[in-house]
C-alpha positions as CSV (number, residue, x, y, z in Angstrom):
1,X,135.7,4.4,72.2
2,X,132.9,6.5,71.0
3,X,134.7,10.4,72.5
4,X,137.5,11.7,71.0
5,X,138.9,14.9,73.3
6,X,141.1,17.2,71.1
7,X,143.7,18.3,74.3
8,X,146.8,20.1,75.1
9,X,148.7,17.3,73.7
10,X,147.4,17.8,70.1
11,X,148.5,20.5,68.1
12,X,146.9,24.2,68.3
13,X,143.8,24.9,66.4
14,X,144.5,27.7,64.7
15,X,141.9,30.7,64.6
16,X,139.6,31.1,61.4
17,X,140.7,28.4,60.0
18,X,138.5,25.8,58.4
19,X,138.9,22.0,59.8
20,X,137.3,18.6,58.8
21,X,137.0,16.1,60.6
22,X,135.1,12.4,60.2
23,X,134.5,9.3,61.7
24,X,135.1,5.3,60.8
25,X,133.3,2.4,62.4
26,X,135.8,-0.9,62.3
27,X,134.2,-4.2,62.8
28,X,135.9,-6.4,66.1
29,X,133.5,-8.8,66.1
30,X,135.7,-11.7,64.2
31,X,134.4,-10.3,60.2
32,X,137.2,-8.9,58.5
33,X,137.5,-5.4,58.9
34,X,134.7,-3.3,57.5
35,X,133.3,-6.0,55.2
36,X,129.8,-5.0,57.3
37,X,130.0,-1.1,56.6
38,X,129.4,1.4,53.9
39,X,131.9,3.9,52.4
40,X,134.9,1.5,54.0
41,X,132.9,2.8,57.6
42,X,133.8,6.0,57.2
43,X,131.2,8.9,58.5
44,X,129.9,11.9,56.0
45,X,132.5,15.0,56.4
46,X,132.0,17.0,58.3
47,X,133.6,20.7,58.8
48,X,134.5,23.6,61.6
49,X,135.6,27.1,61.7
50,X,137.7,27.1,64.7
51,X,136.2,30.4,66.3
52,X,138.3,33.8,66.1
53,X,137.9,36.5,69.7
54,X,134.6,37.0,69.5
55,X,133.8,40.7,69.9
56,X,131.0,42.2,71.6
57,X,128.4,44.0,69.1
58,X,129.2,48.0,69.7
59,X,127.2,51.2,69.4
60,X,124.3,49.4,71.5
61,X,121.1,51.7,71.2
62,X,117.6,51.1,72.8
63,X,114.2,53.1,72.2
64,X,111.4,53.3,74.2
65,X,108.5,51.7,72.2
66,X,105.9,51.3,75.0
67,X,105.2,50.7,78.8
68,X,106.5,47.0,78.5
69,X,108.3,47.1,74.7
70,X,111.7,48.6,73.6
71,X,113.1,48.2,70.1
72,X,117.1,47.3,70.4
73,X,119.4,48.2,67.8
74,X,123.3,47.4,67.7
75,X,126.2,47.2,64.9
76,X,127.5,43.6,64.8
77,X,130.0,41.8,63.0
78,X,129.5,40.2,59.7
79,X,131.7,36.4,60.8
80,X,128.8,36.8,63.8
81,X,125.7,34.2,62.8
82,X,123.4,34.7,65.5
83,X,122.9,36.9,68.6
84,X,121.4,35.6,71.8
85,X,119.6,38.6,74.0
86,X,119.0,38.1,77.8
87,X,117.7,40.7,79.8
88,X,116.7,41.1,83.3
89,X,114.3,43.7,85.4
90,X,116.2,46.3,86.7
91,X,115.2,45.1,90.7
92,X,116.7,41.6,90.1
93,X,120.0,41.5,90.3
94,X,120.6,37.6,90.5
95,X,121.5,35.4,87.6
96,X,118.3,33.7,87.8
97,X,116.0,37.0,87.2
98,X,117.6,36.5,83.2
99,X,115.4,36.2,80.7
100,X,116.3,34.5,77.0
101,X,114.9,36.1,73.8
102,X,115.1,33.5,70.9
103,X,118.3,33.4,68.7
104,X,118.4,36.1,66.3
105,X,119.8,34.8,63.1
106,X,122.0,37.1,60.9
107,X,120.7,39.4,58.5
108,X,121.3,39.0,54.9
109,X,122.5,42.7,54.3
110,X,123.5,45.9,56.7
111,X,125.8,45.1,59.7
112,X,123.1,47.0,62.0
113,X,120.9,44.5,63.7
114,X,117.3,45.6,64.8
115,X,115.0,43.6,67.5
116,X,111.7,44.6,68.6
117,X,110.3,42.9,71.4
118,X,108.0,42.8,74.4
119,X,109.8,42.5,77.7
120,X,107.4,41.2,80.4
């Protein structure tokens, strides 16, 4: 068995709370039990933050920069880590007309998050 599914049967994760979890390998192949694997077959640890609501970023404010370039600015929260923009032209209404700006990674300081960027 190489998938592990965490279900309804297992107790509830509870939100912001920190979880570790790791992995051993056990030898079947007639060796005795872990006499072929490192640290007794056990993985590195590794660890989770089981994700709180994740709120929407607020006071979203765009500025006109050019013909084809608006600057985005927007007060997020400081548990966020990234932000993931998509943005379509105002004629396409489908799912598919969504563009993907790279991830923008979380600023060291100020809770306001800036963008610049060319939309084409």
């Amino acid at each position: 068995m190489t998938t592990f599914v965490y279900d309804v049967s297992k107790p509830n994760l509870i939100p912001g709370r920190r979880y570790v979890w790791r992995v051993r390998a056990i030898s079947t192949g007639g060796l005795a039990e872990n006499s072929v694997f490192k640290n007794n077959g056990y993985s590195e640890v590794h660890t989770f933050v089981y994700a709180v609501n994740c709120s929407k970023p607020l006071f979203l404010l765009s500025e006109q920069q050019g013909k084809s370039r608006t600057k985005l600015l927007w007060q997020g929260h400081t548990l966020h880590q990234k932000y993931h923009i998509q943005y379509r032209k105002k004629e396409s209404l489908m799912p598919s007309g969504l563009k993907h700006l790279p991830a923008i990674p979380k600023p060291s300081s100020p809770t306001w998050r800036r963008v610049s960027t060319s939309f084409v």
